[in-house]
Each structure stands twice: as C-alpha cells, then as structure tokens.
LUMKEBA-109420 format. One line per 8 residues: their letters; for each residue x negated, z, y of C-alpha. Coordinates in Angstrom, 1 decimal. Layout:
<nodes>
a = X,Z,Y; ...
</nodes>
This chain:
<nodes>
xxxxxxxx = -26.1,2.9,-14.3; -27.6,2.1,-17.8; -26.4,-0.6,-20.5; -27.4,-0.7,-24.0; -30.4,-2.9,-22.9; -31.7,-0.7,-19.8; -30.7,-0.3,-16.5; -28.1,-2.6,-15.1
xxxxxxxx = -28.4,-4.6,-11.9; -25.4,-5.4,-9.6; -24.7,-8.7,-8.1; -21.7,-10.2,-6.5; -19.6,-12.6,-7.9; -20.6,-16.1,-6.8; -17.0,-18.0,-7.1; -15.9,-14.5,-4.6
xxxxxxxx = -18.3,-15.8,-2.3; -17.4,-18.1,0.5; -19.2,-16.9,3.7; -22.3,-17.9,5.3; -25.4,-15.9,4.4; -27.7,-13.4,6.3; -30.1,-16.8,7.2; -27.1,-18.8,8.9
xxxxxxxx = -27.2,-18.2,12.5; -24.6,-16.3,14.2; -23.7,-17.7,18.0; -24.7,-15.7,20.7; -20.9,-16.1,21.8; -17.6,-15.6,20.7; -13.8,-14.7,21.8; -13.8,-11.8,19.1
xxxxxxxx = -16.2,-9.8,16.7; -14.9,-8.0,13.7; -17.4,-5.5,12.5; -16.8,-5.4,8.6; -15.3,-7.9,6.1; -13.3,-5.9,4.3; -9.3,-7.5,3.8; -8.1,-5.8,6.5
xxxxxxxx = -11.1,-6.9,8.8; -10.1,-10.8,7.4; -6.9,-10.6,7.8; -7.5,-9.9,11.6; -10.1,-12.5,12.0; -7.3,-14.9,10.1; -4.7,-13.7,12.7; -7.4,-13.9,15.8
xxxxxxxx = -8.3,-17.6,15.2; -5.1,-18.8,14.0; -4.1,-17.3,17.9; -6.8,-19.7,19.7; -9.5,-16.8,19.6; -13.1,-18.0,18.3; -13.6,-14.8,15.6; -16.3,-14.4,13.8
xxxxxxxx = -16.8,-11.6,10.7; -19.9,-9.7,10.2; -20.1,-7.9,7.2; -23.3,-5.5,6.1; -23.2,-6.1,2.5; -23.9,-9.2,0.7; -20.5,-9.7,-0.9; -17.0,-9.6,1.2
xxxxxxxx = -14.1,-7.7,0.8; -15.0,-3.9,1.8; -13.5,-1.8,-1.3; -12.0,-5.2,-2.8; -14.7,-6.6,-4.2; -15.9,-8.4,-7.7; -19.3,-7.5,-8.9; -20.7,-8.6,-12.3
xxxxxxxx = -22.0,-5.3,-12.7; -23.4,-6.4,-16.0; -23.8,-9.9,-17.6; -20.8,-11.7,-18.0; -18.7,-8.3,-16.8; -17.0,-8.3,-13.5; -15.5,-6.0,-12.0; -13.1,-4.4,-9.4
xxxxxxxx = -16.0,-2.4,-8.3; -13.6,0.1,-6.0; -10.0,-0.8,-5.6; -8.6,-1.9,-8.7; -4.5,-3.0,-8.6; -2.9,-5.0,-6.1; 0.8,-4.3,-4.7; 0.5,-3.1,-1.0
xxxxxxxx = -0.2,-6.5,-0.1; 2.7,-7.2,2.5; 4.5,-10.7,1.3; 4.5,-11.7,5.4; 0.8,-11.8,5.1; 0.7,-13.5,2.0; 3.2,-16.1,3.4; 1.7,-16.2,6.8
xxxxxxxx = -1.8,-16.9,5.6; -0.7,-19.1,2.6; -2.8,-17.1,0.2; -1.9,-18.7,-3.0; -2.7,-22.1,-1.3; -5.9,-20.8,-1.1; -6.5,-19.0,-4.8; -4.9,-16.1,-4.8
xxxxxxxx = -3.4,-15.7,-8.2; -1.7,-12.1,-9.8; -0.8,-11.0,-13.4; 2.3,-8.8,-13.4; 2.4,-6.0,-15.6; 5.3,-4.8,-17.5; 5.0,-2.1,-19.0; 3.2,-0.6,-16.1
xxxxxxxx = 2.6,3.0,-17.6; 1.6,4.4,-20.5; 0.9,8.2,-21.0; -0.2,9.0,-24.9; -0.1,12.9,-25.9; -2.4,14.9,-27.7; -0.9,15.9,-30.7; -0.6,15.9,-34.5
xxxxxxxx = 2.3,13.2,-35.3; 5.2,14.7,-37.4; 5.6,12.9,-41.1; 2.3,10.9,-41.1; 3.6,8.9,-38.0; 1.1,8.9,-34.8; 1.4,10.9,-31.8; 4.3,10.3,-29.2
xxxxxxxx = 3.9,8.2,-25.7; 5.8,7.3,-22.7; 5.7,4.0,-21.7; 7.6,2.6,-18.6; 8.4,-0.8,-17.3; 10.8,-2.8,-15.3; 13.4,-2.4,-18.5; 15.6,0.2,-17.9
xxxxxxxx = 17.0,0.3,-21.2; 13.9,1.0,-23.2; 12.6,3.2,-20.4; 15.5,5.6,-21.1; 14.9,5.7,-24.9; 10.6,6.0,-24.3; 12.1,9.2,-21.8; 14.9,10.6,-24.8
xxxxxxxx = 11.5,10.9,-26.6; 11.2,13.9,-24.3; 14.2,15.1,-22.9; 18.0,13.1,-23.6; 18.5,14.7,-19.8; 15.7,13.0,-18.1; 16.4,9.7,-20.2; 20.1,9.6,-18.4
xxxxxxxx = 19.0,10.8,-15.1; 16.1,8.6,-14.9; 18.4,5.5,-13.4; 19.8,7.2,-10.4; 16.5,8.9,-9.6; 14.9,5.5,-9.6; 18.0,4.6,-7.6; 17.1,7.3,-4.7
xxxxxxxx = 13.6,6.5,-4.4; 14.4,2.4,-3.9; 17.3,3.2,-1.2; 14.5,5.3,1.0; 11.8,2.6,0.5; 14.0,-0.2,1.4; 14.7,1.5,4.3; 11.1,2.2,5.5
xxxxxxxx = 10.3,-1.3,4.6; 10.2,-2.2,8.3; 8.3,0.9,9.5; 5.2,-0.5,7.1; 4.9,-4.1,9.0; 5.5,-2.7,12.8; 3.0,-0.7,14.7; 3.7,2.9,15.9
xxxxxxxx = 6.4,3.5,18.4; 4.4,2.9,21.9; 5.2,6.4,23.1; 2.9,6.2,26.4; 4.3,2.8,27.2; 7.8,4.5,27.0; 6.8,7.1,29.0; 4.7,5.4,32.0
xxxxxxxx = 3.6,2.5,33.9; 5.8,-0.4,35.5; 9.8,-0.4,34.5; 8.9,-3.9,32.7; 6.4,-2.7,30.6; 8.5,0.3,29.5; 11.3,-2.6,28.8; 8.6,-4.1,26.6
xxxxxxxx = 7.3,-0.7,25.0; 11.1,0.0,23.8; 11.3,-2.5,21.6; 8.5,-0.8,19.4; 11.8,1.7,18.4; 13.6,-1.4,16.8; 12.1,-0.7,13.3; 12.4,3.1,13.5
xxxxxxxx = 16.3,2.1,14.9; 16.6,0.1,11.9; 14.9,2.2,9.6; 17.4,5.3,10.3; 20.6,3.0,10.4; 19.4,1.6,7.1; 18.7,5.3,5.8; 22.5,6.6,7.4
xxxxxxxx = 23.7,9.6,4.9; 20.4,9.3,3.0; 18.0,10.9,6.1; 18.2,14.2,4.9; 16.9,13.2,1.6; 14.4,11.3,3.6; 12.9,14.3,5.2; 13.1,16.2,2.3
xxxxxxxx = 10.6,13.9,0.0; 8.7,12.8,3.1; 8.0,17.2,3.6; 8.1,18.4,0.4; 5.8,19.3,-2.7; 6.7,16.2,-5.0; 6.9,18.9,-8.1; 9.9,20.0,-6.0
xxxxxxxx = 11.4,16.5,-5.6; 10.6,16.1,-9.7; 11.8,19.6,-10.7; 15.1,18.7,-9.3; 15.3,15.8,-11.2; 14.1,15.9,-14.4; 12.8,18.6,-17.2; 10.2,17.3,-19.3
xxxxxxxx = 6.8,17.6,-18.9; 5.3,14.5,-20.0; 7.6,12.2,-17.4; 6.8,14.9,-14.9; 3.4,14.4,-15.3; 3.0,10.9,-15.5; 5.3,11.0,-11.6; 2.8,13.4,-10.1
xxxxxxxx = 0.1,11.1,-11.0; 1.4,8.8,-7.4; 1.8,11.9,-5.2; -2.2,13.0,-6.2; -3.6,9.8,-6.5; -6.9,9.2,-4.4; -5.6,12.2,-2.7; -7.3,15.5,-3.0
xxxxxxxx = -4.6,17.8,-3.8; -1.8,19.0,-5.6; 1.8,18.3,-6.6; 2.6,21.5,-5.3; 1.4,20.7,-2.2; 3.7,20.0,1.1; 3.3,16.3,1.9; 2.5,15.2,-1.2
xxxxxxxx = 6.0,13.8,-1.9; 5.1,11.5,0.8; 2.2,10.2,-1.2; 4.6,9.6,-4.6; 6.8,7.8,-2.0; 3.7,5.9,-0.8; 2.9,4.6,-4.0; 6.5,3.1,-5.0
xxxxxxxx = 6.3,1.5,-2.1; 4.4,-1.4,-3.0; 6.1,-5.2,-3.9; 4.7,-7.8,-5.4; 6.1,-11.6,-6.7; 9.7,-10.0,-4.7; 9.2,-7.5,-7.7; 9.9,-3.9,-6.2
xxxxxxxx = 8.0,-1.1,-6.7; 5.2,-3.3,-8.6; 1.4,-3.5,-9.3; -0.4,-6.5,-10.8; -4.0,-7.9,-11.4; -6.0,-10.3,-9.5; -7.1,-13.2,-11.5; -11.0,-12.6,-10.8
xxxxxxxx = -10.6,-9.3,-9.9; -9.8,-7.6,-6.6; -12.4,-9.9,-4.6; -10.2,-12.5,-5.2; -7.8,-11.2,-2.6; -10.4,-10.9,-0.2; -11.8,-14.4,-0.8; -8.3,-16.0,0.0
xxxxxxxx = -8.0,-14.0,3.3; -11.4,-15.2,3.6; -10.8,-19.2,2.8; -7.8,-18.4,5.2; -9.3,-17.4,8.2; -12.2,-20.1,7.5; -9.5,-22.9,7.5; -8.4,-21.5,11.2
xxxxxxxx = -11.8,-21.8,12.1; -13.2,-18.3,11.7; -16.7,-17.5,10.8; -17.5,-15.4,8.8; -21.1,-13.8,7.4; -22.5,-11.8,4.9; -25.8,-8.9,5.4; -25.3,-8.9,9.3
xxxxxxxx = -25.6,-5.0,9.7; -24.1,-3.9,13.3; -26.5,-1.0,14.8; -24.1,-0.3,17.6; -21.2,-1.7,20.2; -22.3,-3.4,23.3; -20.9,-2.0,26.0; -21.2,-3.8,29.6
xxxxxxxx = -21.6,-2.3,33.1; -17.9,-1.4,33.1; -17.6,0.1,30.6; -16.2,-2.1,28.0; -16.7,-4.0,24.6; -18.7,-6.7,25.1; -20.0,-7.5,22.0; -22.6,-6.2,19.5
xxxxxxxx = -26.3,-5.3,18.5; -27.1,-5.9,15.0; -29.6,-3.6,13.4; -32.0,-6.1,13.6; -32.3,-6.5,17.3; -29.6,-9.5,17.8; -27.4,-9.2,20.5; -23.9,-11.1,20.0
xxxxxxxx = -21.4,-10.8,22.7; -17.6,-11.1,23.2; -14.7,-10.7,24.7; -13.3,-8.1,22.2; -14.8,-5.9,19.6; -12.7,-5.2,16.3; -13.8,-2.3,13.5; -12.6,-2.1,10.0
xxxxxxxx = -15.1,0.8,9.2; -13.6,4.0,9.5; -12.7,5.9,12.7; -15.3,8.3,11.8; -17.9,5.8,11.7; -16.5,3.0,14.5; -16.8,6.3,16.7; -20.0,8.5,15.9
xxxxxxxx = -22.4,5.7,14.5; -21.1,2.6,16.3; -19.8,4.0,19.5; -22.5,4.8,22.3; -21.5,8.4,22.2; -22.2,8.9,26.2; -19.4,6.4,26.3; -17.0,9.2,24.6
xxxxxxxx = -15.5,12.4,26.1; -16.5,15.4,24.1; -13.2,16.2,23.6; -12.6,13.1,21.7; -15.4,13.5,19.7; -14.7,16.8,18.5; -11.1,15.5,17.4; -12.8,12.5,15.7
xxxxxxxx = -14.7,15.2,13.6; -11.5,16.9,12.3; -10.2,14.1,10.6; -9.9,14.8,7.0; -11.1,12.7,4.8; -11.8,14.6,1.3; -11.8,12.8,-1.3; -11.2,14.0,-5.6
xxxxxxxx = -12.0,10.6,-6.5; -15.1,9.2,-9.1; -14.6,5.9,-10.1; -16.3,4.6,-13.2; -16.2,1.2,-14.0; -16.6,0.5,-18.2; -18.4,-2.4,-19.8; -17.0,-2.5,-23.5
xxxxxxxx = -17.8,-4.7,-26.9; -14.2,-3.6,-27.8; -10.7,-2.8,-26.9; -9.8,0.4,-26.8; -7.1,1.7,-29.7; -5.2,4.6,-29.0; -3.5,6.9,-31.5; -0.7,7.2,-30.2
xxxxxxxx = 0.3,3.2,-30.0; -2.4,1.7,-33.0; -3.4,-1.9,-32.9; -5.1,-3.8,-35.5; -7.8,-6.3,-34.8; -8.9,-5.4,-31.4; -5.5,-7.0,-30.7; -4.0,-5.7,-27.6
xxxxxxxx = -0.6,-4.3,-27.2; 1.3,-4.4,-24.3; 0.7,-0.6,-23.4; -2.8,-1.7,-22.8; -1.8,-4.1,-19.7; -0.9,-0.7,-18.4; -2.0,2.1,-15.9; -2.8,4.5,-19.0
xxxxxxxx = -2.4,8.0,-17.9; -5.0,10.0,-19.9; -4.8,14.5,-19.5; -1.5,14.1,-18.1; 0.7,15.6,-20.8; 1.6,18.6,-18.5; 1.7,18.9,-14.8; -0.1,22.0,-15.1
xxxxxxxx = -3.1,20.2,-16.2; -3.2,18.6,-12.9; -2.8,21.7,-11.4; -5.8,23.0,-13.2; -8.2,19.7,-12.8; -7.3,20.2,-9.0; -8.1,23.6,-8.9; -11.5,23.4,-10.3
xxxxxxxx = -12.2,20.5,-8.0; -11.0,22.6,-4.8; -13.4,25.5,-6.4; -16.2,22.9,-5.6; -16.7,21.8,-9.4; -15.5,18.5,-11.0; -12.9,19.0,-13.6; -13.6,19.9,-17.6
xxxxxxxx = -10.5,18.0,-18.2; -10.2,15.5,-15.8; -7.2,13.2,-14.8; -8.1,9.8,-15.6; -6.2,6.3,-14.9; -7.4,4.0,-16.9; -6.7,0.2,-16.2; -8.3,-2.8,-18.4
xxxxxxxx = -7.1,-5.9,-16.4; -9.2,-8.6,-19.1; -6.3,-7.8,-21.3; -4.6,-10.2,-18.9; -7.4,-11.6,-17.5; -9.6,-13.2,-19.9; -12.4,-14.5,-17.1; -13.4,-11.3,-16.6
xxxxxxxx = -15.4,-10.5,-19.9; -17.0,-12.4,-22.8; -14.6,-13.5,-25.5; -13.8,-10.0,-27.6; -15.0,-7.7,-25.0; -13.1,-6.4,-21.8; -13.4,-4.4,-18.3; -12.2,-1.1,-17.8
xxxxxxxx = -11.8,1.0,-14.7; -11.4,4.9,-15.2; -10.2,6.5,-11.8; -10.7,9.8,-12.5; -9.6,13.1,-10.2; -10.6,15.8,-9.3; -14.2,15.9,-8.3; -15.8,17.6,-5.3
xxxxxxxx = -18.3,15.6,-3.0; -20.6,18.5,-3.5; -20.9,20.0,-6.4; -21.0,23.8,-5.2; -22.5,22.9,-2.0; -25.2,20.8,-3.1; -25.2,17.3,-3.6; -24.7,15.2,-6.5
xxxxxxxx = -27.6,14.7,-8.8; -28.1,11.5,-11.7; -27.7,13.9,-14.2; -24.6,15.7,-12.6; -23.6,12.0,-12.6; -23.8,11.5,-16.1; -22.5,14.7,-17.5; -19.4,14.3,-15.6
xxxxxxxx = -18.9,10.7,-17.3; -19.9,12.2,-20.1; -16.9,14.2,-19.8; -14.6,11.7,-19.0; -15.8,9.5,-22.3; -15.5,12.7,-24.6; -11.6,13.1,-23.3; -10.9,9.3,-23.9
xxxxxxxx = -12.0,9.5,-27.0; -9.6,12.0,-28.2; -7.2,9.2,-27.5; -9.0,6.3,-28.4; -11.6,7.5,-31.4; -14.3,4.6,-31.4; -14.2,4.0,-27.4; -18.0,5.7,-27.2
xxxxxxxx = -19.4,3.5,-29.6; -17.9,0.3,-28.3; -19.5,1.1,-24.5; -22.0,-1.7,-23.2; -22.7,-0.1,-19.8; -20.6,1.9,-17.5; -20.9,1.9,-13.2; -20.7,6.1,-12.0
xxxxxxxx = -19.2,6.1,-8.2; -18.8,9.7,-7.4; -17.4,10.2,-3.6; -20.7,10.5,-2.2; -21.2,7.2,-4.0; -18.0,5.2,-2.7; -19.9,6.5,0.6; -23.1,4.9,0.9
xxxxxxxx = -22.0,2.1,-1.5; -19.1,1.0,0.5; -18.7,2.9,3.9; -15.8,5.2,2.9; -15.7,8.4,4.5; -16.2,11.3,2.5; -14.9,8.1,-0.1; -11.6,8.4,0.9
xxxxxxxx = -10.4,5.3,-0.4; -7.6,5.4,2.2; -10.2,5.4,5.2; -8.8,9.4,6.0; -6.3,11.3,4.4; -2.7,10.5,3.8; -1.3,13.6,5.0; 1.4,14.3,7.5
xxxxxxxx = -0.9,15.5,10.0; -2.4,11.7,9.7; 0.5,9.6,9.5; 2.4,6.9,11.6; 2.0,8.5,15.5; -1.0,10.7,14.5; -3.1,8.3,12.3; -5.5,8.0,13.0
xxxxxxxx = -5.4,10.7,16.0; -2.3,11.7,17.7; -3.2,9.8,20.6; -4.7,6.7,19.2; -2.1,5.0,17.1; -1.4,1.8,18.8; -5.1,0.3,17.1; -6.9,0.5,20.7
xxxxxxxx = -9.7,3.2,21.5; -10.8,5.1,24.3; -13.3,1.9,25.0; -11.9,-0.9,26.5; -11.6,-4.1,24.7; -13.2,-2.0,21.8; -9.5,-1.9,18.5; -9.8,0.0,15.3
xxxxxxxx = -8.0,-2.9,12.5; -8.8,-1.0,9.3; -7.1,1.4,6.8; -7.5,4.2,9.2; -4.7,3.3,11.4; -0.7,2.7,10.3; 0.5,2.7,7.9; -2.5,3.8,6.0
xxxxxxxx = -4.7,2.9,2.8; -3.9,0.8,0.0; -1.4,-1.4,2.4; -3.3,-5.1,2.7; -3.7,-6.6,6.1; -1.0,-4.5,8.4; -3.4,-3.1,9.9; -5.5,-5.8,10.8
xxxxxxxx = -2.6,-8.0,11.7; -1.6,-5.3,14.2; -4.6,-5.1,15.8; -4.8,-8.9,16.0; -1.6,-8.8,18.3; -2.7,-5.9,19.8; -5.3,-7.8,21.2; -3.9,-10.9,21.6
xxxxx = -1.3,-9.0,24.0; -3.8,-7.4,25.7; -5.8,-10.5,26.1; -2.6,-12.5,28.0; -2.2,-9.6,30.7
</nodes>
C-alpha cells in the first residue's frame, strides 16, 4: 500500500467503534461466547441476550464487523475495506433489532448500473453506455441502444426473475428443513421437526406453474437463462456480472444461474431487487448490530484472539482459551469464522472423527476475487457519460461495470484465472459511494472500490509476491483508464487485497467472501456439509452462526439469528 507521501497505515474508524478494548476484562463466565464479531456473529449475540442469555463477543481484530468494516486507510479516506454494498440485509433483522434507532443509515442508488463501451463514438458524439435503474421506461430506451428486441423483452424478463424471488423469500429467513428430526427420535419431536417444511410448503405453493422455471435457473448456466432472453451483448454482459460475482467461475457454468438469482435477491427500504450505501461505510452496519446487542446487555470486545474451544470432560463446549492463556467459560460456544477454520484451528481435532475432517477439507472455497480500494484527488470522468467540473453524474452513484462489453470477455478473464494467472483484462466493478456519501473523503476527493475478477490465489502455484501485487493493479488502473483518461493521475493511494490477502487480513477462506462457495453442492441442506445444516456441529453445545451456513454469503444476520434459536431451543430441552 503506498500513497503519494509513502507508505500508508491502516486504522479503524473511531465513530465504527463501540466495543470494549483488548485491556477491558472479559468475565471468567458467561451464558454464551461468540468467537468473531463480524455482523453475523452480532446479530447472534443481539438475538442471544435479547433471549435472557449473558453473550459476550470476542473479536481478534481491533475493529468490528468481520468483512464489514470502515478503515481510514489513508488520512481523511475511509473505506469499505472488504464488502462494499448493502442489500442482503433481511428487513426482520433490521426491524427486530431497530437498526436505524441505532444509526444505521442507507443511500439508495438509482441508476444502479452503468456499463460504458470501448469504442470510437459515431459523428463526434462519445461512446455508447447502458445504464439501468428502477425506471423501466428509460431502461428500455438505454437497452434499444443495443438491441430494440432486448429493450421490449426486458420487462417480462425482469417480471420472471421477481415471481421466483418472491417466492423463495421465505426459504432465505427459515433454517433448513430438519431432515433427521423428521426422520427419528420421539413422535413429538418429529411433530416439531415438520414444521421446518412450512417455508419450503409455501415456497412451492407460491412458485405453482412457475417450478419448472425455478429448477431450470436454479441448475442452469445463466448464459443459458440470458441467451433465451435477450440478444445483445452489452446487456448480456452486464447480467452475467451477478451469476460470477465473488464466485470463481463462469456464466457457462451449471449453477451459476443460481448465483444471478442470488444477487436479485436482495431488498432494501421495501425496494426489491436493490443495493444501497452505508452512510460511514459498511462498518456502519456492524456498529448498529453492535449498539444493538450492547443495549440488550451484550458485551462485546475488540483484539481478544481465541487459540482454541474448551471442551469439558464430556465432551462438550464449554467455553474458550484465548491465545494469550485466558480461559473464559460457558454454557454454549458460537463461531462466525468459517467452517474450515471453527473445525481445523479452533476445534481440538481429537474431538473430531476423521471422517468429518476429511469432508471439512473438501469444502470449496476458491476464490477470483482482488479487491482494491482507491484513494483519489478527483472524480473519475468517463468517455462514455462526460462531466464537467469533477461534477458527478448520476451513472457514477452506480455499480460501473468496466471489460464487460461482451460476455466472452468474461469468459476469457475466467479462463486465464482458472489457468492459474490473474486476468490481462480483468472484470472490474467499480463503486464510489462518496458520490453519495460526502463523510467519507475530503471535500473534492472521493473513495472508490474496484472488485476485480478473476485472479488465482496462487499465481502458478506459487504465492503472491508485492510486486505481483502491484503489477496486477497496475493492470486494473491501465484498463480504467481507457474509460476514464486522467483516473492515474488523480490516485492518492490505493489498498491491494488479493485472496491470499482477504485471507490473513480478514479470516476468509481461500477469501471466499461468501465463507465457501455458493454452488449447488453447498447450498440449503448441504451448506455447509450435507449433514450439518441445522447451525449445530458434531461438538456439543459447540453452533456455526456465520456465512458458511444457510442461506449463504452476502445475506446479513440469517445466519446468526438461526443459530441464536438454535441454541435457545436447545438450551430449553
């Protein structure tokens, strides 16, 4: 990381912060432990206390919110370090923990996408874009840029997409069907276990004629889904972008329709389908989970770094061991980290069959992901939508979909990746949220987040090295500015977070940003093992509450609400 004046230095956000520090002292006792402050591991401590558990939070960074974090990463610039956009966020959280009451404040963005082309403009005029928004009217005519075709079909496709989600709605706030409590124990707690089929019931009675369809786009390559619908490259293109996004592979892929589906999923202010900024950045999410959970009675601390679980003569979770020798006990134990790491570095492994192990090792969770994180004197002015005066437009609220004129770019940028080298001509999101956010850079300068695909986590088979780093941002800058000319010269700093990066950084997996792949294999029932999807493990009193259970990354706090009943239940018997 270097800025114009040296190298940079990264330090959290103070107004984020609202947790006790490493040098407040943790009881020896409490009801529940939740390893990891991330939202989902907040959202569960909220739950926990709010049920008449005493939860504490122990988190092993010094700033809260796992991947949703603000960090002024250089002075006066702060930034969504990892995650970036919020829209997952389910609105019975948001209710249920009164998060606006404590801070939580979104910009809405409309438009919401904007993919320029490289081209020479005809006449003198500047090169062509699509932008989309929530009008459907001047979507059609950005679309009839492209194709008059796509521009009439676009309403009914939109149409299909919203009569699947709505349906699925339920299936994102319930926990898995409880097939083993179907299947055994006492006729009353199989009474109990059926009613875990209610939202899948509902769900398919919602769905009626449309199931088919349902299978089709929850099995099928989403360039499949998208050929069917539409003809153009650009719109295709800009589509494809949700079924690859964070994911590492291709819209030609099976499952990855599921993944486009994924990301219209999301709802936000009763808007459908939409994705906002967080005034202060993403760590102001976490911070009103946190003031939340603090108002129930929850405590919650900074740079406590768990070694291991505690496991008592039995057998069971009973608390843990901090890296530092301190024991802490409880009743329950609760991880956000990832499966991977709540099982091979938390989890006394004698406690663990090898068989379970060895399925714990085959969970994907490849990542094409490098997240760079831009620190500029100037806004950004694109050729293809001019604005004088480091005025913004309102394409530049937008996700801005840079290399995605043709889906067979993506195809290649994956490829390369797959080949075990980051792309020459990488797919790039970028998002500048101080357009709409003004407290996130000083006056005349701005933020900017460039989510970039496809990159390897090693390069080749070898790891990453600073100047690998830097030529693959490098890379990245020289392809924005063939749609921004000037964007190099107006760079302050900029933050390089390759996977192995997201990693070490912020305990991601392979940096999956969705805590393990979202493929089929690792969905609903089978996330995030076949037999572990109800957010209890193998170890008693020992529940997973992070995005590596149902219904998966980039949906806030279901799975730590889950978890929370989960033990709650549990806890009553």
């Amino acid at each position: 990381m270097w800025t114009r004046r040296g190298r940079s230095s990264v330090t959290s956000v103070g107004k984020v912060i609202r947790s006790k520090s490493s040098h407040s002292a943790v009881k020896s006792q409490y009801d529940a432990l939740v390893i990891g402050g991330g939202h989902n591991g907040l959202v569960a401590a909220a739950y926990l206390q709010k049920g008449g558990l005493k939860t504490a939070v122990l988190e092993r960074r010094h700033v809260l919110g796992g991947a949703a974090v603000t960090e002024e990463i250089f002075p006066g610039f702060h930034f969504s370090r990892c995650s970036y956009l919020l829209s997952l966020l389910r609105p019975r959280i948001s209710a249920d923990l009164e998060l606006q009451k404590h801070g939580l404040k979104v910009y809405m963005r409309d438009p919401y996408s904007f993919t320029p082309m490289l081209e020479e403009g005809v006449n003198g005029a500047p090169p062509r874009s699509l932008t989309l928004g929530s009008d459907l009217t001047m979507n059609q005519k950005e679309i009839g840029k492209f194709s008059q075709n796509d521009a009439k079909t676009f309403r009914d496709f939109a149409a299909h997409l919203n009569k699947i989600v709505e349906a699925i709605h339920p299936l994102l706030d319930a926990p898995p069907v409880d097939i083993l409590g179907i299947t055994a124990g006492s006729l009353r707690k199989r009474l109990g276990a059926v009613t875990t089929l209610l939202p899948v019931i509902k769900c398919g009675l919602q769905l009626g004629r449309n199931i088919p369809a349902f299978y089709e786009v929850l099995t099928a390559p989403a360039m499949k889904i998208l050929n069917q619908w539409f003809e153009s490259e650009p719109l295709k293109a800009t589509l494809a972008t949700d079924a690859v996004i964070g994911v590492m592979t291709s819209s030609n892929n099976t499952g990855s329709g599921y993944v486009l589906l994924h990301h219209v999923m999301g709802e936000l202010e009763k808007a459908k389908g939409a994705w906002g900024y967080v005034e202060g950045g993403m760590g102001s999410v976490s911070q009103a989970i946190a003031c939340a959970a603090q108002s129930y009675g929850a405590e919650i601390f900074t740079e406590k770094d768990v070694g291991h679980v505690l496991l008592g003569s039995d057998g069971a979770a009973r608390g843990v061991v901090l890296k530092d020798g301190t024991e802490i006990h409880s009743k329950v134990v609760l991880s956000n980290a990832t499966p991977r790491v709540t099982f091979k570095n938390l989890t006394p492994q004698a406690a663990l069959s090898p068989e379970f192990i060895k399925a714990v090792d085959q969970i994907d969770y490849t990542s094409p992901v490098t997240k760079i994180n831009v620190a500029l004197d100037k806004l950004p002015n694109f050729l293809a939508s001019p604005t004088p005066d480091n005025k913004p437009g309102p394409h530049h609220q937008s996700s801005i979909h840079l290399n995605c004129e043709s889906t067979e770019v993506l195809e290649t940028a994956y490829r390369q990746a797959m080949n075990g080298r980051p792309s020459d001509r990488p797919m790039v999101e970028m998002t500048i949220p101080s357009v709409l956010d003004p407290t996130l850079a000083p006056p005349g300068c701005h933020v900017v987040s460039l989510f970039t695909q496809f990159t390897p986590f090693y390069i080749e088979g070898r790891e990453w090295t600073s100047k690998d780093r830097e030529n693959f941002a490098d890379t990245v800058f020289d392809w924005v500015e063939k749609y921004a000319p000037g964007f190099k010269r107006s760079v302050v700093g900029r933050d390089i977070l390759t996977p192995p990066d997201l990693e070490r950084i912020f305990g991601l997996t392979g940096g999956n940003i969705f805590h393990g792949s979202m493929s089929l294999d690792q969905l609903y029932l089978a996330r995030p093992l076949p037999f572990l999807s109800d957010y209890r493990s193998p170890i008693k009193g020992l529940y997973l509450c992070g995005s590596g259970c149902h219904p998966g990354g980039g949906v806030m706090g279901t799975p730590g609400m889950n978890a929370a009943r989960a033990v709650i239940a549990d806890l009553k018997m």
